[in-house]
C-alpha positions as CSV (number, residue, x, y, z in Angstrom):
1,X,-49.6,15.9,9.2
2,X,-49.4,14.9,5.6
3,X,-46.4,18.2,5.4
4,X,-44.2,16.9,8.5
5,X,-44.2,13.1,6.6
6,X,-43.1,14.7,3.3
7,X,-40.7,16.6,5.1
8,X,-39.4,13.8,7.2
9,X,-40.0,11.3,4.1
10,X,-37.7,14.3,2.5
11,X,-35.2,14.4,4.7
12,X,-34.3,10.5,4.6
13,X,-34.0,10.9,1.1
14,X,-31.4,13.5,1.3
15,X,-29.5,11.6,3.8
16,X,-29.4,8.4,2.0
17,X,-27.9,10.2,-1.3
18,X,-25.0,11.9,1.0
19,X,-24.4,8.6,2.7
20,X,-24.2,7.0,-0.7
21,X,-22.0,9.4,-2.1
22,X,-19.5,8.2,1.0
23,X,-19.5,5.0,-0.1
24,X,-16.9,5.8,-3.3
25,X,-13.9,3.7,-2.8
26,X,-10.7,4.9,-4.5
27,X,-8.7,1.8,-6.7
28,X,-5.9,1.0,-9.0
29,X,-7.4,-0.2,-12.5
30,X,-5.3,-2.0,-15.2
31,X,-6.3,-0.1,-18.8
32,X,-5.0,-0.2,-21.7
33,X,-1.6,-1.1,-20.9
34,X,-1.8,1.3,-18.3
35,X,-2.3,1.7,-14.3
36,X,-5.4,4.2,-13.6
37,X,-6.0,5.7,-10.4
38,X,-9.5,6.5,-9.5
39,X,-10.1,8.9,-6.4
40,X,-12.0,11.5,-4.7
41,X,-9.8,14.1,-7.0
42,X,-10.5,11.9,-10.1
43,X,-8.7,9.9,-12.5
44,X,-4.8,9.9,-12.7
45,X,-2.9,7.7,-15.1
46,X,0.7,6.5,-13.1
47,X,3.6,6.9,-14.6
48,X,6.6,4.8,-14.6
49,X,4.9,1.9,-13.0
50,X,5.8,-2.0,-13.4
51,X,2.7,-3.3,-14.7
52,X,4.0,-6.9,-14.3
53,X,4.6,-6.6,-10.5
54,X,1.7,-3.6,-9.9
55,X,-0.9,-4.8,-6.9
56,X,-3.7,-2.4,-5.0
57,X,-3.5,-3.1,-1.4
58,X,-6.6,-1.0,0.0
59,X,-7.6,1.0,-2.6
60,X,-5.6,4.1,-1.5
61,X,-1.9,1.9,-1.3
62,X,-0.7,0.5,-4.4
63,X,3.0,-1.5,-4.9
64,X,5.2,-2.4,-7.9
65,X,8.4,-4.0,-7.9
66,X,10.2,-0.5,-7.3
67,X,7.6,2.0,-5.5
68,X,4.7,2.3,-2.6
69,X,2.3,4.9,-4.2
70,X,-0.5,6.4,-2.3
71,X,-3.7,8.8,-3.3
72,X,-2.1,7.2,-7.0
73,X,1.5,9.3,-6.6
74,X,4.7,7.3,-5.2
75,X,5.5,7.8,-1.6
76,X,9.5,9.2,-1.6
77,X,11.9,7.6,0.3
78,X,9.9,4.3,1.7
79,X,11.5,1.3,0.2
80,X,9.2,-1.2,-1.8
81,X,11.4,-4.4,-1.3
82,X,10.7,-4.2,2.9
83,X,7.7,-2.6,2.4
84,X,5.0,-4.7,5.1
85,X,1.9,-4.0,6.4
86,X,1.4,-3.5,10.0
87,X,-2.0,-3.1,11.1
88,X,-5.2,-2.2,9.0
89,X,-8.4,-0.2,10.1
90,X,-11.3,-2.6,10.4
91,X,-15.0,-1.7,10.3
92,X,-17.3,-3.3,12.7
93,X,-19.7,-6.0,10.6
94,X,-23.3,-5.1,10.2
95,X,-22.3,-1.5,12.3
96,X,-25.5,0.2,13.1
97,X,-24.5,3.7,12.3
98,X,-22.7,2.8,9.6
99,X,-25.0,-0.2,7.9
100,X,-24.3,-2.8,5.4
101,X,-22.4,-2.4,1.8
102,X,-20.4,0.9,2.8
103,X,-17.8,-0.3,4.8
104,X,-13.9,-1.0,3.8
105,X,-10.5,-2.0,5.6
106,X,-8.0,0.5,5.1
107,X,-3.9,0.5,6.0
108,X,-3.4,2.6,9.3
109,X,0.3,1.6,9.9
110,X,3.5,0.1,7.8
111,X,6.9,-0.2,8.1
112,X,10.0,-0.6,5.5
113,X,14.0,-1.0,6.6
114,X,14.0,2.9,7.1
115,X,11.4,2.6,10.1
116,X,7.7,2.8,11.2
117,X,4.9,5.0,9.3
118,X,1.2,5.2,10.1
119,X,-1.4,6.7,7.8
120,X,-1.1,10.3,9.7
121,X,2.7,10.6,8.6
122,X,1.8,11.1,5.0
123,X,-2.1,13.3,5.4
124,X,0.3,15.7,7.7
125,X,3.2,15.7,5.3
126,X,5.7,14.0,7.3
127,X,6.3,11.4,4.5
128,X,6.4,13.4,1.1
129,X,4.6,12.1,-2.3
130,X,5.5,12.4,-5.5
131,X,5.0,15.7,-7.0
């Protein structure tokens, strides 16, 4: 009996470590005169960005004055001037599969002059970053 509780007591431990190593958020830091990127792939310092006008907008968006950057590289050809938001991913308050503190809105769709984007367009290449 006492071998199945260790086990099970085990096995919640495990789970709680891998659900708290979900709960990383990417952002945009100001540093030292500079805009950092933190994400899953690590830190990247942007280049050529207005400091001045620089805002994160979900952690994996940022904008300046002249550029949309995603995953902390500028999305090509998507115009920062008409650059708007069009709908946002949502999680469910107090989500019992999910629980509390882990949860985060992210952008799902946009739009600039040039058309209509959702977040698929750029993880299947459609929309090209930076290189």
């Amino acid at each position: 009996m006492k071998k199945k509780l260790l086990i099970l007591a085990g096995m919640l431990v495990f789970f709680q470590l891998g659900f708290s190593l979900k709960c990383f958020f990417p952002s945009y830091m100001l540093k030292d005169k500079a805009i950092i990127y933190h994400g899953l792939d690590g830190k990247v310092t942007i280049k050529n960005v207005d400091i001045e006008t620089f805002e994160d907008l979900d952690g994996y968006f940022g904008k300046d004055k002249n550029h949309i950057y995603y995953d902390g590289k500028i999305l090509e050809n998507i115009d920062a001037k008409t650059f708007e938001v069009i709908s946002k991913y949502l999680p469910i308050a107090n989500d019992p599969v999910w629980g509390i503190g882990c949860q985060t809105s992210y952008i799902t769709e946009f739009k600039d002059k040039n058309g209509v984007y959702k977040l698929e367009d750029i993880q299947s290449g459609k929309l090209r970053l930076e290189k």
